[in-house]
Predicted model as a PDB file, atoms N, CA, C, CB and O in Angstrom, pLDDT in the B-factor column:
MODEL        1                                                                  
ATOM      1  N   UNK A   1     113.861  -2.745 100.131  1.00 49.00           N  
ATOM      2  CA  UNK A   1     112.503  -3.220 100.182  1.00 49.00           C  
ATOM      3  C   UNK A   1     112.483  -4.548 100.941  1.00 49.00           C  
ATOM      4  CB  UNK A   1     111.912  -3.373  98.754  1.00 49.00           C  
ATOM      5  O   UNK A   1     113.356  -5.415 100.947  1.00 49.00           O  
ATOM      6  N   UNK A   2     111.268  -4.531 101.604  1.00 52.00           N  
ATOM      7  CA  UNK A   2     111.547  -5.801 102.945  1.00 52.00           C  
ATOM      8  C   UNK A   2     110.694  -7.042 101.947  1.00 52.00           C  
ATOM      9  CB  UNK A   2     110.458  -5.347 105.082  1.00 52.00           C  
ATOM     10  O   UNK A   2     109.702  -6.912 101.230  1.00 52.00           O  
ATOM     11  N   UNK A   3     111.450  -8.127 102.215  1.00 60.00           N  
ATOM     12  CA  UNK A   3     110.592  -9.213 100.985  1.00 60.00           C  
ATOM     13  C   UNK A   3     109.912  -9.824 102.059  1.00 60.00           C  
ATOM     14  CB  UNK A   3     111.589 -10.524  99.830  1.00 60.00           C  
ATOM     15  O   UNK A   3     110.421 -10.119 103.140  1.00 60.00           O  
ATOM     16  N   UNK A   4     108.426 -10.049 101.622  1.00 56.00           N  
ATOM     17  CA  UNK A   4     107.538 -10.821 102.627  1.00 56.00           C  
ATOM     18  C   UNK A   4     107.104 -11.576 101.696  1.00 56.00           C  
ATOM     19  CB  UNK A   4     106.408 -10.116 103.505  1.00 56.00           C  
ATOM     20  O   UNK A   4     106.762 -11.153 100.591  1.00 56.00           O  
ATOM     21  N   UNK A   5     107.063 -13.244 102.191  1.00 63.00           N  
ATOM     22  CA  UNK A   5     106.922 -14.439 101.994  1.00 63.00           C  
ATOM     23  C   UNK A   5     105.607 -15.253 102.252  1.00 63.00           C  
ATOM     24  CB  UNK A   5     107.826 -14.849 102.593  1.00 63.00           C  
ATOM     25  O   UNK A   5     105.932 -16.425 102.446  1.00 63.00           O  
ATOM     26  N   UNK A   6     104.134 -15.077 102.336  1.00 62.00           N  
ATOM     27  CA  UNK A   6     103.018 -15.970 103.297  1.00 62.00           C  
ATOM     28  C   UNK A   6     103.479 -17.230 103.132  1.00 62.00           C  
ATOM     29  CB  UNK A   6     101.342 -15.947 102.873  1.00 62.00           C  
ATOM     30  O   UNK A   6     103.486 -17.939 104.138  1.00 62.00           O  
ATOM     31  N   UNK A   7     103.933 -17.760 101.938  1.00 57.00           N  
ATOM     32  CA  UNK A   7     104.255 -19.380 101.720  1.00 57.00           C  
ATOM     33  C   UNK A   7     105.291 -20.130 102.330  1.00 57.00           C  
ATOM     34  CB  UNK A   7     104.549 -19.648 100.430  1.00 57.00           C  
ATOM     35  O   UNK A   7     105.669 -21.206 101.866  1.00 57.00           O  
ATOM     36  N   UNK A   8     106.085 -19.262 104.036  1.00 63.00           N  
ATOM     37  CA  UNK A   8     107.021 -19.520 104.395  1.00 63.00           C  
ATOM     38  C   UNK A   8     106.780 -20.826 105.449  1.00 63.00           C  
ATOM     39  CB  UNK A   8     107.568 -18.336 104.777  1.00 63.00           C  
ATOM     40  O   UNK A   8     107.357 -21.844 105.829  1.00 63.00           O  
ATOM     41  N   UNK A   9     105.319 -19.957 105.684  1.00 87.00           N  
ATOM     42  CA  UNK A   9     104.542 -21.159 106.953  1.00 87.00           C  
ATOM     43  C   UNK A   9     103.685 -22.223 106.160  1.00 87.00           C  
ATOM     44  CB  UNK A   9     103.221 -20.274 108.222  1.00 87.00           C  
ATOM     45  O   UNK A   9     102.707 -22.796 106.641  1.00 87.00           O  
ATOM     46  N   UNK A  10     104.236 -22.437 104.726  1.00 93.00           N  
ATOM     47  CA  UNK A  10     103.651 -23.472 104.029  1.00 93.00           C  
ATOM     48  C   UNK A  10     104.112 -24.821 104.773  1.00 93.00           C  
ATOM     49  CB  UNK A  10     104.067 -23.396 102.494  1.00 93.00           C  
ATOM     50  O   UNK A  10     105.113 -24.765 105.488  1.00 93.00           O  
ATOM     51  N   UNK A  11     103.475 -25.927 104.642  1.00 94.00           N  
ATOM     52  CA  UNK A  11     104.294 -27.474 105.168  1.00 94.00           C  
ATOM     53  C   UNK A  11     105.276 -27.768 103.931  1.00 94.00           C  
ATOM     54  CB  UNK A  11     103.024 -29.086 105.391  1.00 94.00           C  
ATOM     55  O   UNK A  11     104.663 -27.604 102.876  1.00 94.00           O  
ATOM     56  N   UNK A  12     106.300 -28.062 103.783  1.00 95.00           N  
ATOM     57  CA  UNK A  12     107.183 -28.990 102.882  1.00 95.00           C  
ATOM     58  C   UNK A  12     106.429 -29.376 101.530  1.00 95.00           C  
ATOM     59  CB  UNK A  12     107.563 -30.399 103.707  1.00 95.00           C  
ATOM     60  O   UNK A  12     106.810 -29.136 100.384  1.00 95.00           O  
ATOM     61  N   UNK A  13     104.915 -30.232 102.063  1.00 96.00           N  
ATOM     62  CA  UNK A  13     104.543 -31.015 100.882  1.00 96.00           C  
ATOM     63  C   UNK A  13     103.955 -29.931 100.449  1.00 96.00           C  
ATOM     64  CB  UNK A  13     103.706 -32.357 100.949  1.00 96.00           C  
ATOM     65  O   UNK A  13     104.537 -29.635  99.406  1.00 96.00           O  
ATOM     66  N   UNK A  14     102.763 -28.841 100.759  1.00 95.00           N  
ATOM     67  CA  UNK A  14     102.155 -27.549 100.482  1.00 95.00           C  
ATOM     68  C   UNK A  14     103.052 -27.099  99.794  1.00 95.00           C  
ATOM     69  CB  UNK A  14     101.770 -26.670 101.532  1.00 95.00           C  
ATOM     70  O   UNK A  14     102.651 -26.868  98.654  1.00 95.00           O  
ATOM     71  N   UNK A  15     104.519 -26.765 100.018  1.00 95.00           N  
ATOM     72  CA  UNK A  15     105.008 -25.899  98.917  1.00 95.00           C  
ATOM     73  C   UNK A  15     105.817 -26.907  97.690  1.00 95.00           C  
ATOM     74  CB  UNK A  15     106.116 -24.692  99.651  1.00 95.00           C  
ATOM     75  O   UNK A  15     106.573 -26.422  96.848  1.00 95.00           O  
ATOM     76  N   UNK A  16     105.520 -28.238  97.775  1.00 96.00           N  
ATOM     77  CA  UNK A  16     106.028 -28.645  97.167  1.00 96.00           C  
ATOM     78  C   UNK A  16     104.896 -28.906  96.031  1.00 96.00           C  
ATOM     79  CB  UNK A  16     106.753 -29.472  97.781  1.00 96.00           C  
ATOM     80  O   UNK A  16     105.366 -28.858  94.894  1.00 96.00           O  
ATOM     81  N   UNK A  17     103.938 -29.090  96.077  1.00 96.00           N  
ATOM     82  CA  UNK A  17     102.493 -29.062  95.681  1.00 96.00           C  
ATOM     83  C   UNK A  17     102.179 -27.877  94.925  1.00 96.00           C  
ATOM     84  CB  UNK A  17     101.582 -29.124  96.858  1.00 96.00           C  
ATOM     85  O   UNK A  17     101.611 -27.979  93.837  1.00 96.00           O  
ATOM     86  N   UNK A  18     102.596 -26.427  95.556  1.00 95.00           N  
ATOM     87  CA  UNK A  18     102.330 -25.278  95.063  1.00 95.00           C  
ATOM     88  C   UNK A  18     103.569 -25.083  93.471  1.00 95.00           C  
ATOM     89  CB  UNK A  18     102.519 -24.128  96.504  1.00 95.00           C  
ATOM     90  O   UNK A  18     103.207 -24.756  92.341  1.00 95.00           O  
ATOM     91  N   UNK A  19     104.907 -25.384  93.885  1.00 95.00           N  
ATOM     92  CA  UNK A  19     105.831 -25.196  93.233  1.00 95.00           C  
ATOM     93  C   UNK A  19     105.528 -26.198  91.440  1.00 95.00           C  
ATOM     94  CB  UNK A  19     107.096 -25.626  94.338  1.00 95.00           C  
ATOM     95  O   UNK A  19     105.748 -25.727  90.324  1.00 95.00           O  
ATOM     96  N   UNK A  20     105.076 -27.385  91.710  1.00 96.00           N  
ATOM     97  CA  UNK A  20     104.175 -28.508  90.464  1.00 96.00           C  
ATOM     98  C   UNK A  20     103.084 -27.638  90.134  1.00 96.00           C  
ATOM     99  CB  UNK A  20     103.404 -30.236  91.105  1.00 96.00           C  
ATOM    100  O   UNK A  20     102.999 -27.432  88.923  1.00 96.00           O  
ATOM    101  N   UNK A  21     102.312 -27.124  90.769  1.00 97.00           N  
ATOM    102  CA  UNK A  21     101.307 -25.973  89.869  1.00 97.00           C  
ATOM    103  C   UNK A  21     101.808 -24.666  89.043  1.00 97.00           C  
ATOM    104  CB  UNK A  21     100.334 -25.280  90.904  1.00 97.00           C  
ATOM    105  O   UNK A  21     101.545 -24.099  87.983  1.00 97.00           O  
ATOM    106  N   UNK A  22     102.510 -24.551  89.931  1.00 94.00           N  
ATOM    107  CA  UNK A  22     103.088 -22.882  89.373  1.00 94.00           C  
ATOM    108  C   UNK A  22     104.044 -23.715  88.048  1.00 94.00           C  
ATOM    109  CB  UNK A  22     104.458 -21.619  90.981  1.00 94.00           C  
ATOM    110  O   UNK A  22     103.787 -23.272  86.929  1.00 94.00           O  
ATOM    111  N   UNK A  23     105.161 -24.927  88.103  1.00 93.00           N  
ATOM    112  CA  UNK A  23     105.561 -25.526  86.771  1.00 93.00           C  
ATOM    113  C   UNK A  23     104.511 -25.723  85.797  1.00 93.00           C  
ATOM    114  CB  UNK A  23     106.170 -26.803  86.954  1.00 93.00           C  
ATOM    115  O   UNK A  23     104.637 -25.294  84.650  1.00 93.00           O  
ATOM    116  N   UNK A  24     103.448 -26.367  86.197  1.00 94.00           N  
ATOM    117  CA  UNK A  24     102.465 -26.954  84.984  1.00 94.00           C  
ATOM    118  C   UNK A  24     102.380 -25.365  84.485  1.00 94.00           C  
ATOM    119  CB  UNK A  24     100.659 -27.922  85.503  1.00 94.00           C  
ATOM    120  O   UNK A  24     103.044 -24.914  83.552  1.00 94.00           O  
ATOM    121  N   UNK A  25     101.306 -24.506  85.398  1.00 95.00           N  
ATOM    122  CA  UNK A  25     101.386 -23.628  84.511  1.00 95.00           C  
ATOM    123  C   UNK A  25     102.004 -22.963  83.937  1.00 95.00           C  
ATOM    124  CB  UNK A  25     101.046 -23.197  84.603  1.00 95.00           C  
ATOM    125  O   UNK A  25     101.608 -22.590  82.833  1.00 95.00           O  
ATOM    126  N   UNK A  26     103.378 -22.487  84.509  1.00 92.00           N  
ATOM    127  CA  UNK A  26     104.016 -21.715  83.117  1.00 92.00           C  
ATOM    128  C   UNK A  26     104.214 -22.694  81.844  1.00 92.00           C  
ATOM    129  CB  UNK A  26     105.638 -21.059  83.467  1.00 92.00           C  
ATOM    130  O   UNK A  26     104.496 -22.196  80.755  1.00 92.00           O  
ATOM    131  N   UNK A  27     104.054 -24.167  82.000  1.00 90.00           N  
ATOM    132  CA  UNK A  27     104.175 -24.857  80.349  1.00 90.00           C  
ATOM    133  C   UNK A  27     103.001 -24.634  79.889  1.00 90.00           C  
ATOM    134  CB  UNK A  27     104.479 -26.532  80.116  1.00 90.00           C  
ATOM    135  O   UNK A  27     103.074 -24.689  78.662  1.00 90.00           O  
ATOM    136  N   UNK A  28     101.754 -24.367  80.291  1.00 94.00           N  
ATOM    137  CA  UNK A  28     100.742 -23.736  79.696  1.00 94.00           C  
ATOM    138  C   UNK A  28     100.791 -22.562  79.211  1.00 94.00           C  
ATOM    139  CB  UNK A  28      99.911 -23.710  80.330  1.00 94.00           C  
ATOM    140  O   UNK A  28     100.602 -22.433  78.002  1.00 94.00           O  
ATOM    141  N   UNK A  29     101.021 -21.565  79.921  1.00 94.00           N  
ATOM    142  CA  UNK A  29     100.782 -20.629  79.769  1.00 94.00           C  
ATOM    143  C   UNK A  29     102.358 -19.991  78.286  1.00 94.00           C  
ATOM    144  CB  UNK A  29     100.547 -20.096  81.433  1.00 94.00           C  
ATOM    145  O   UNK A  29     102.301 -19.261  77.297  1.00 94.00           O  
ATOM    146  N   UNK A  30     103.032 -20.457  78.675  1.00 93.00           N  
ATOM    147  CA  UNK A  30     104.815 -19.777  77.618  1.00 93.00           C  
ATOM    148  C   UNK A  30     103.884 -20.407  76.307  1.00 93.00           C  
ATOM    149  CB  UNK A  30     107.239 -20.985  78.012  1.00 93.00           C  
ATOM    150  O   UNK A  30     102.980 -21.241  76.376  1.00 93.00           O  
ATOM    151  N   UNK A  31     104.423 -19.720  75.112  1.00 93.00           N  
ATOM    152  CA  UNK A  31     104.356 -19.826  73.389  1.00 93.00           C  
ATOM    153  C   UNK A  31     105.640 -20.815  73.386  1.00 93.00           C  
ATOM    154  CB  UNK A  31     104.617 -18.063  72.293  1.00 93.00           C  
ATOM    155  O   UNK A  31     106.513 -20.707  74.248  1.00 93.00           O  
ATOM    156  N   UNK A  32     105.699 -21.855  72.287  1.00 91.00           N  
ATOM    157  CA  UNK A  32     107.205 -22.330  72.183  1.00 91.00           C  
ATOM    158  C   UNK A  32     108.235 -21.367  72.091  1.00 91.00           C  
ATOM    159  CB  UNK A  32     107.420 -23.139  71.042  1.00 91.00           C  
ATOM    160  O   UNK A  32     109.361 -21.573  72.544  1.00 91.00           O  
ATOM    161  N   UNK A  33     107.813 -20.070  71.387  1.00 93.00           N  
ATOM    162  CA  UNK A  33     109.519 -19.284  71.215  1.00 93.00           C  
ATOM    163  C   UNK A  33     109.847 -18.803  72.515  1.00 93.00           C  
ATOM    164  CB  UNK A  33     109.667 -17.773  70.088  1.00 93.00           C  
ATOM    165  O   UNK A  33     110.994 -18.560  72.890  1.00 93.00           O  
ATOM    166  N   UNK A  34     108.737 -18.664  73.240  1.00 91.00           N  
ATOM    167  CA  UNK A  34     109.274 -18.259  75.314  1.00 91.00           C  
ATOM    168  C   UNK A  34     109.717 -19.039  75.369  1.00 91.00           C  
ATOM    169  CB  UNK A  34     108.382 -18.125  76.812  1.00 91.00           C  
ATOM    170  O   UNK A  34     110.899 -18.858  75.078  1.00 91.00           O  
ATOM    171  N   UNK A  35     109.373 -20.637  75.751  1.00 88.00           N  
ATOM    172  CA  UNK A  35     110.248 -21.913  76.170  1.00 88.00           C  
ATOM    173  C   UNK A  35     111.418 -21.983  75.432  1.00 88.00           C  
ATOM    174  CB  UNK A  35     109.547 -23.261  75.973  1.00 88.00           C  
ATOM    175  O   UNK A  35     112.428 -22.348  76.034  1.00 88.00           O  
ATOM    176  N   UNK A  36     111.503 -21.685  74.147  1.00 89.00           N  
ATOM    177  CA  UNK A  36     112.875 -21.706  73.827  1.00 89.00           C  
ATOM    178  C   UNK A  36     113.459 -20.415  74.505  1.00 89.00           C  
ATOM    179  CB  UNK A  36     113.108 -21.765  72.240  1.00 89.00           C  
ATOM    180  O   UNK A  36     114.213 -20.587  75.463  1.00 89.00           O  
ATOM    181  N   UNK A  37     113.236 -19.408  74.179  1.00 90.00           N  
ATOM    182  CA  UNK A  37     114.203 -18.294  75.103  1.00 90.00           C  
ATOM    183  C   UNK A  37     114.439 -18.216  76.741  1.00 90.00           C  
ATOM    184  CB  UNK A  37     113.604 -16.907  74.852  1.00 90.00           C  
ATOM    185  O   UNK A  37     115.247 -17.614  77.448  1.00 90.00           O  
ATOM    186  N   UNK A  38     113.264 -19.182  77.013  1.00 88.00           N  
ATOM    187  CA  UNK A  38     114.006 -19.314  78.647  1.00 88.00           C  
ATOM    188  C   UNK A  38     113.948 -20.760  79.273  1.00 88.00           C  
ATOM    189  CB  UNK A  38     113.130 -18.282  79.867  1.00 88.00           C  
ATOM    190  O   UNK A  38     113.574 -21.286  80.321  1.00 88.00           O  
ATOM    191  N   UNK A  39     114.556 -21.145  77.993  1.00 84.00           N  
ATOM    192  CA  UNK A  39     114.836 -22.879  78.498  1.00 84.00           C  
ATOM    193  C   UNK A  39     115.736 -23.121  79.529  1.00 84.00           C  
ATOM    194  CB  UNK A  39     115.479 -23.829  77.359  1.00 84.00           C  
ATOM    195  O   UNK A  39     116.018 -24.306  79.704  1.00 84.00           O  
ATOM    196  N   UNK A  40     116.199 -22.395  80.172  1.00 88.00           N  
ATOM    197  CA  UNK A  40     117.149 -22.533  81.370  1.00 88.00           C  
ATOM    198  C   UNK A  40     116.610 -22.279  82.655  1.00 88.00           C  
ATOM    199  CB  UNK A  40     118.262 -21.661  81.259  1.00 88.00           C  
ATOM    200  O   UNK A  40     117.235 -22.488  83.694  1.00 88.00           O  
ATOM    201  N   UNK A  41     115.086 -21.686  82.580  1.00 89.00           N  
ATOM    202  CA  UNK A  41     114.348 -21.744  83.210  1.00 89.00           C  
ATOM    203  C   UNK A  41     113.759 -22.772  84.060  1.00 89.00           C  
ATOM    204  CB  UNK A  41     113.899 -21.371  82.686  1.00 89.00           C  
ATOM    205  O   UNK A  41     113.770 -22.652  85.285  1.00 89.00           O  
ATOM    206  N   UNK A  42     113.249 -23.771  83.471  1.00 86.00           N  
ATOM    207  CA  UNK A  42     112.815 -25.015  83.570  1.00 86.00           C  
ATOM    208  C   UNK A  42     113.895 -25.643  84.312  1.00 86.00           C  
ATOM    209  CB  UNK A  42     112.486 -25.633  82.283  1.00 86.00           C  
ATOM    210  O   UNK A  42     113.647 -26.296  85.326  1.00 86.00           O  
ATOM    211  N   UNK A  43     115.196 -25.473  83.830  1.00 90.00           N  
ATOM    212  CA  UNK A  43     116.334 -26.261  84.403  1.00 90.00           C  
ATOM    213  C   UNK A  43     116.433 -26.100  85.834  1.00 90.00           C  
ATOM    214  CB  UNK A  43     117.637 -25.880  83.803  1.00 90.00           C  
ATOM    215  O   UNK A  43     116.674 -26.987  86.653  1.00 90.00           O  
ATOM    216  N   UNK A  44     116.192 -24.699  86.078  1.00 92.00           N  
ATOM    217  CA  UNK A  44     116.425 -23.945  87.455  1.00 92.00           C  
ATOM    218  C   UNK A  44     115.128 -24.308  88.329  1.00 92.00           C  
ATOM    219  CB  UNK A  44     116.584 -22.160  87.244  1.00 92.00           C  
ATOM    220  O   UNK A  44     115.253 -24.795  89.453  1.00 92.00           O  
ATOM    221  N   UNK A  45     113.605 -23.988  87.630  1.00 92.00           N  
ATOM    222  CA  UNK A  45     112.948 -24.918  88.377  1.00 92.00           C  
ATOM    223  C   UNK A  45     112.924 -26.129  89.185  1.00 92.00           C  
ATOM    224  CB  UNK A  45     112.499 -25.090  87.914  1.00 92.00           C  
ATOM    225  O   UNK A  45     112.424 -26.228  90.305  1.00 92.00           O  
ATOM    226  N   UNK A  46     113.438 -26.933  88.597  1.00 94.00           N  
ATOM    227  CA  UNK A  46     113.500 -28.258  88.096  1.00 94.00           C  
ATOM    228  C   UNK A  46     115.011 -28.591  89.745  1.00 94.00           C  
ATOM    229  CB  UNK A  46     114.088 -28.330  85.764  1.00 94.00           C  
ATOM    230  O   UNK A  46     115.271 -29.714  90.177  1.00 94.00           O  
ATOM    231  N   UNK A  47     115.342 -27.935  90.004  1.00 96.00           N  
ATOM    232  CA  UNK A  47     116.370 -27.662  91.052  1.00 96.00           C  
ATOM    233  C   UNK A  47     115.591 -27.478  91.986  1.00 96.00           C  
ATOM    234  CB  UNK A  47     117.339 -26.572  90.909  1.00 96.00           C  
ATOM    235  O   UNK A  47     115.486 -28.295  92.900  1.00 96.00           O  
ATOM    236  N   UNK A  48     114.923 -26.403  91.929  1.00 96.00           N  
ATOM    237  CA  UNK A  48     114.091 -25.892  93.131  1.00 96.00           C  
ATOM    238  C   UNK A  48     113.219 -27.239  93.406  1.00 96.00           C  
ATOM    239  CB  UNK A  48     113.065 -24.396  92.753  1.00 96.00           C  
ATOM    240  O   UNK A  48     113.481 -27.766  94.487  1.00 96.00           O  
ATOM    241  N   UNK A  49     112.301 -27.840  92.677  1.00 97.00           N  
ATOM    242  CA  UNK A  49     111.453 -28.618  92.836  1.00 97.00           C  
ATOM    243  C   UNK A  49     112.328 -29.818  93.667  1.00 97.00           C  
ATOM    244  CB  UNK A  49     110.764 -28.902  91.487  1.00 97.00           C  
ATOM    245  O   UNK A  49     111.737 -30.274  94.645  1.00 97.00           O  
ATOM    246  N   UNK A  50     113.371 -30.249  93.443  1.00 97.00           N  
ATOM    247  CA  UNK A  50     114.055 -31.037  93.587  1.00 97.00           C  
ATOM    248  C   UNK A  50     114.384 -30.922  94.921  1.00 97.00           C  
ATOM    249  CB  UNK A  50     114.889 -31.042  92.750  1.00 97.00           C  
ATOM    250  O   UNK A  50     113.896 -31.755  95.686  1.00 97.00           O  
ATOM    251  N   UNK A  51     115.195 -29.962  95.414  1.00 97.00           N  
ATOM    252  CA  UNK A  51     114.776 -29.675  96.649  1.00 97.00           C  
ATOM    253  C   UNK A  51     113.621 -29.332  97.555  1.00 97.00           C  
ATOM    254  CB  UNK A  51     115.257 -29.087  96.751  1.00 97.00           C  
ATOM    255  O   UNK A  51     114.020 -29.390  98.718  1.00 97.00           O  
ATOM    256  N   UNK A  52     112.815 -29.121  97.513  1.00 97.00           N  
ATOM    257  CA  UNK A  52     111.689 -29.227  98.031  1.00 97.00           C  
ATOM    258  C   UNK A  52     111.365 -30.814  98.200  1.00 97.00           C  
ATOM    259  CB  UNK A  52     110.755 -28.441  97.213  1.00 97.00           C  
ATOM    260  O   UNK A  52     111.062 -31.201  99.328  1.00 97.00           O  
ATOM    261  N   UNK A  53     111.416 -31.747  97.130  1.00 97.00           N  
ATOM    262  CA  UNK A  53     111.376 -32.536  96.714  1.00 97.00           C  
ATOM    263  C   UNK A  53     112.349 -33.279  98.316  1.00 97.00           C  
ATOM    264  CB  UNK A  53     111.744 -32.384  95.148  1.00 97.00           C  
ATOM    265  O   UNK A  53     111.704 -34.138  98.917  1.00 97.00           O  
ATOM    266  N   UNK A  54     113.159 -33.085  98.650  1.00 97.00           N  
ATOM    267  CA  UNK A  54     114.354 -33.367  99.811  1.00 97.00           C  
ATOM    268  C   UNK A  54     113.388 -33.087 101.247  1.00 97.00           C  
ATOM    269  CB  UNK A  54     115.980 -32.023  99.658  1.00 97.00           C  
ATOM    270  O   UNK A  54     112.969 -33.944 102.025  1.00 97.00           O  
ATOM    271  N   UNK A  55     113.185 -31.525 101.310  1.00 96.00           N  
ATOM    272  CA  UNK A  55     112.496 -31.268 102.234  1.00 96.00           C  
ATOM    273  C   UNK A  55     111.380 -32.182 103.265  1.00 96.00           C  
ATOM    274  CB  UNK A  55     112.061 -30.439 101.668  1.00 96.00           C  
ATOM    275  O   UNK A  55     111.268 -32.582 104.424  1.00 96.00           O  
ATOM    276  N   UNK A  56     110.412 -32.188 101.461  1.00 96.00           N  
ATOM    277  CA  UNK A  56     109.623 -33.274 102.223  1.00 96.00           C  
ATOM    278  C   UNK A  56     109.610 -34.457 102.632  1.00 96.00           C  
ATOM    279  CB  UNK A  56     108.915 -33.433 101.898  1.00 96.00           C  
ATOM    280  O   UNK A  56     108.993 -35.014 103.540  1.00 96.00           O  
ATOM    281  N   UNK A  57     110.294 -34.775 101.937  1.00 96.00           N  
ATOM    282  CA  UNK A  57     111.233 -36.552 101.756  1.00 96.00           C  
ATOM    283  C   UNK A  57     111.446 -36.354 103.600  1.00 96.00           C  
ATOM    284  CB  UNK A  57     113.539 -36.638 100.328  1.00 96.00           C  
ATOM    285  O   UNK A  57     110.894 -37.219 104.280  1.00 96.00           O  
ATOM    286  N   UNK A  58     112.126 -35.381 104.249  1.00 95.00           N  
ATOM    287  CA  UNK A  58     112.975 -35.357 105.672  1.00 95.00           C  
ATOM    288  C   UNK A  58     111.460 -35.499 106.465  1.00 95.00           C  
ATOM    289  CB  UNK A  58     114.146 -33.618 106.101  1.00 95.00           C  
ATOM    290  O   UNK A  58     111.469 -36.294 107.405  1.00 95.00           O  
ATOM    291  N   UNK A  59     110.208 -34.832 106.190  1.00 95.00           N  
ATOM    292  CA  UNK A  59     108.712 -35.206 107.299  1.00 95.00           C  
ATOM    293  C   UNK A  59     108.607 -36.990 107.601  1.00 95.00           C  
ATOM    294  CB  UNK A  59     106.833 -34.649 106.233  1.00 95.00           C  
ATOM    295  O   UNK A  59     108.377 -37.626 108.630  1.00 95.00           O  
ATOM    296  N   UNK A  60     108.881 -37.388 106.245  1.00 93.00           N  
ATOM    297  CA  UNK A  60     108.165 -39.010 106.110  1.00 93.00           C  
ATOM    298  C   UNK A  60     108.350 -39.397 107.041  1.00 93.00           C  
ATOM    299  CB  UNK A  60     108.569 -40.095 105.194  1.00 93.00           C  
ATOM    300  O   UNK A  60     108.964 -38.632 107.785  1.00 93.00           O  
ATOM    301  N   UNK A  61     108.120 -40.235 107.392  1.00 92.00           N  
ATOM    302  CA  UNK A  61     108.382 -41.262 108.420  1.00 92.00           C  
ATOM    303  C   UNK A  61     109.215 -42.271 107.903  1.00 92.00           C  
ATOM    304  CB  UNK A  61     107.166 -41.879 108.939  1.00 92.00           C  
ATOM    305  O   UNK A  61     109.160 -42.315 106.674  1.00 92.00           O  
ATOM    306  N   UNK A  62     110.067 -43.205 108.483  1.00 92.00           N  
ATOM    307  CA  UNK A  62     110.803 -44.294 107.948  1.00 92.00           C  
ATOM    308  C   UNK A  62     109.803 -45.341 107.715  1.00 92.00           C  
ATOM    309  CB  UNK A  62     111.940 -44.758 108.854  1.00 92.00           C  
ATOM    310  O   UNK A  62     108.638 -45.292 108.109  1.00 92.00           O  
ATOM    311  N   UNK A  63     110.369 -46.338 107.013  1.00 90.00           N  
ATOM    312  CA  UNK A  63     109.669 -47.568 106.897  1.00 90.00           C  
ATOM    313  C   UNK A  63     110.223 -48.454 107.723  1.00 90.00           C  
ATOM    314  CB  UNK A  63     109.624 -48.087 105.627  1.00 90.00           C  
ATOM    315  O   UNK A  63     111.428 -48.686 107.821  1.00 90.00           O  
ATOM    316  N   UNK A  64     108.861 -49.234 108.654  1.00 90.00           N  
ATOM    317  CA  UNK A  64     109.345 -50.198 109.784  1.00 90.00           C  
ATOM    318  C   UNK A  64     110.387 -51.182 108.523  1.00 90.00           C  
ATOM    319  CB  UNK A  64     107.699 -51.257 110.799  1.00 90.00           C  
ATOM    320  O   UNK A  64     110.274 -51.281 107.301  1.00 90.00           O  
ATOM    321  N   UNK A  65     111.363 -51.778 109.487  1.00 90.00           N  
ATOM    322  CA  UNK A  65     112.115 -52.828 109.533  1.00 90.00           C  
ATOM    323  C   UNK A  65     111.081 -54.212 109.086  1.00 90.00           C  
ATOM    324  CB  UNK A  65     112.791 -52.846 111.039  1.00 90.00           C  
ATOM    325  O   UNK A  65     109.992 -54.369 109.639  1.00 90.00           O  
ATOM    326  N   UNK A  66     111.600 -55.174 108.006  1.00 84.00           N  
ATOM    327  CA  UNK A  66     110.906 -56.453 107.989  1.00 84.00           C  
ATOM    328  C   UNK A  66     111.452 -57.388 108.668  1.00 84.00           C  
ATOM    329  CB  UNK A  66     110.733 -56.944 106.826  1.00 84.00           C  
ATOM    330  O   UNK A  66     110.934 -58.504 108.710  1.00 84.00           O  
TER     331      UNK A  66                                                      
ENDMDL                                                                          
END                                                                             
C-alpha cells in the first residue's frame, strides 16, 4: 500500500504547530487508564515533537552579532 502524506509540503513550523494540537488532543481526548496503558506514547511523541522542534529551529534566522 503506497503511503501518501499532504502534510509533507507542510513548513517546519506548520507541522510543528500541527504535531502540539494533535498532543493536546490526545491528553484530552485518552481516560487516565489509556494514559496509563500507553504512557510510552507520550514519550515517543515527545521525540517526534522534539525534532520537529530542530527542524524549525534550522529556518530561523541567526541573531545579528552585538
Amino acid at each position: 500500500m503506497a503511503r501518501f502524506s499532504p502534510l509533507v509540503s507542510m513548513t517546519p513550523k506548520q507541522r510543528l504547530d500541527r504535531a502540539l494540537q494533535i498532543r493536546a488532543a490526545l491528553t484530552d481526548l485518552m481516560t487516565d487508564e489509556e494514559s496509563d496503558n500507553y504512557e510510552g506514547l507520550d514519550e515517543h511523541f515527545q521525540d517526534y515533537i522534539n525534532d520537529l522542534t530542530l527542524d524549525h529551529q534550522k529556518t530561523l534566522p541567526t541573531l545579528p552579532s552585538f
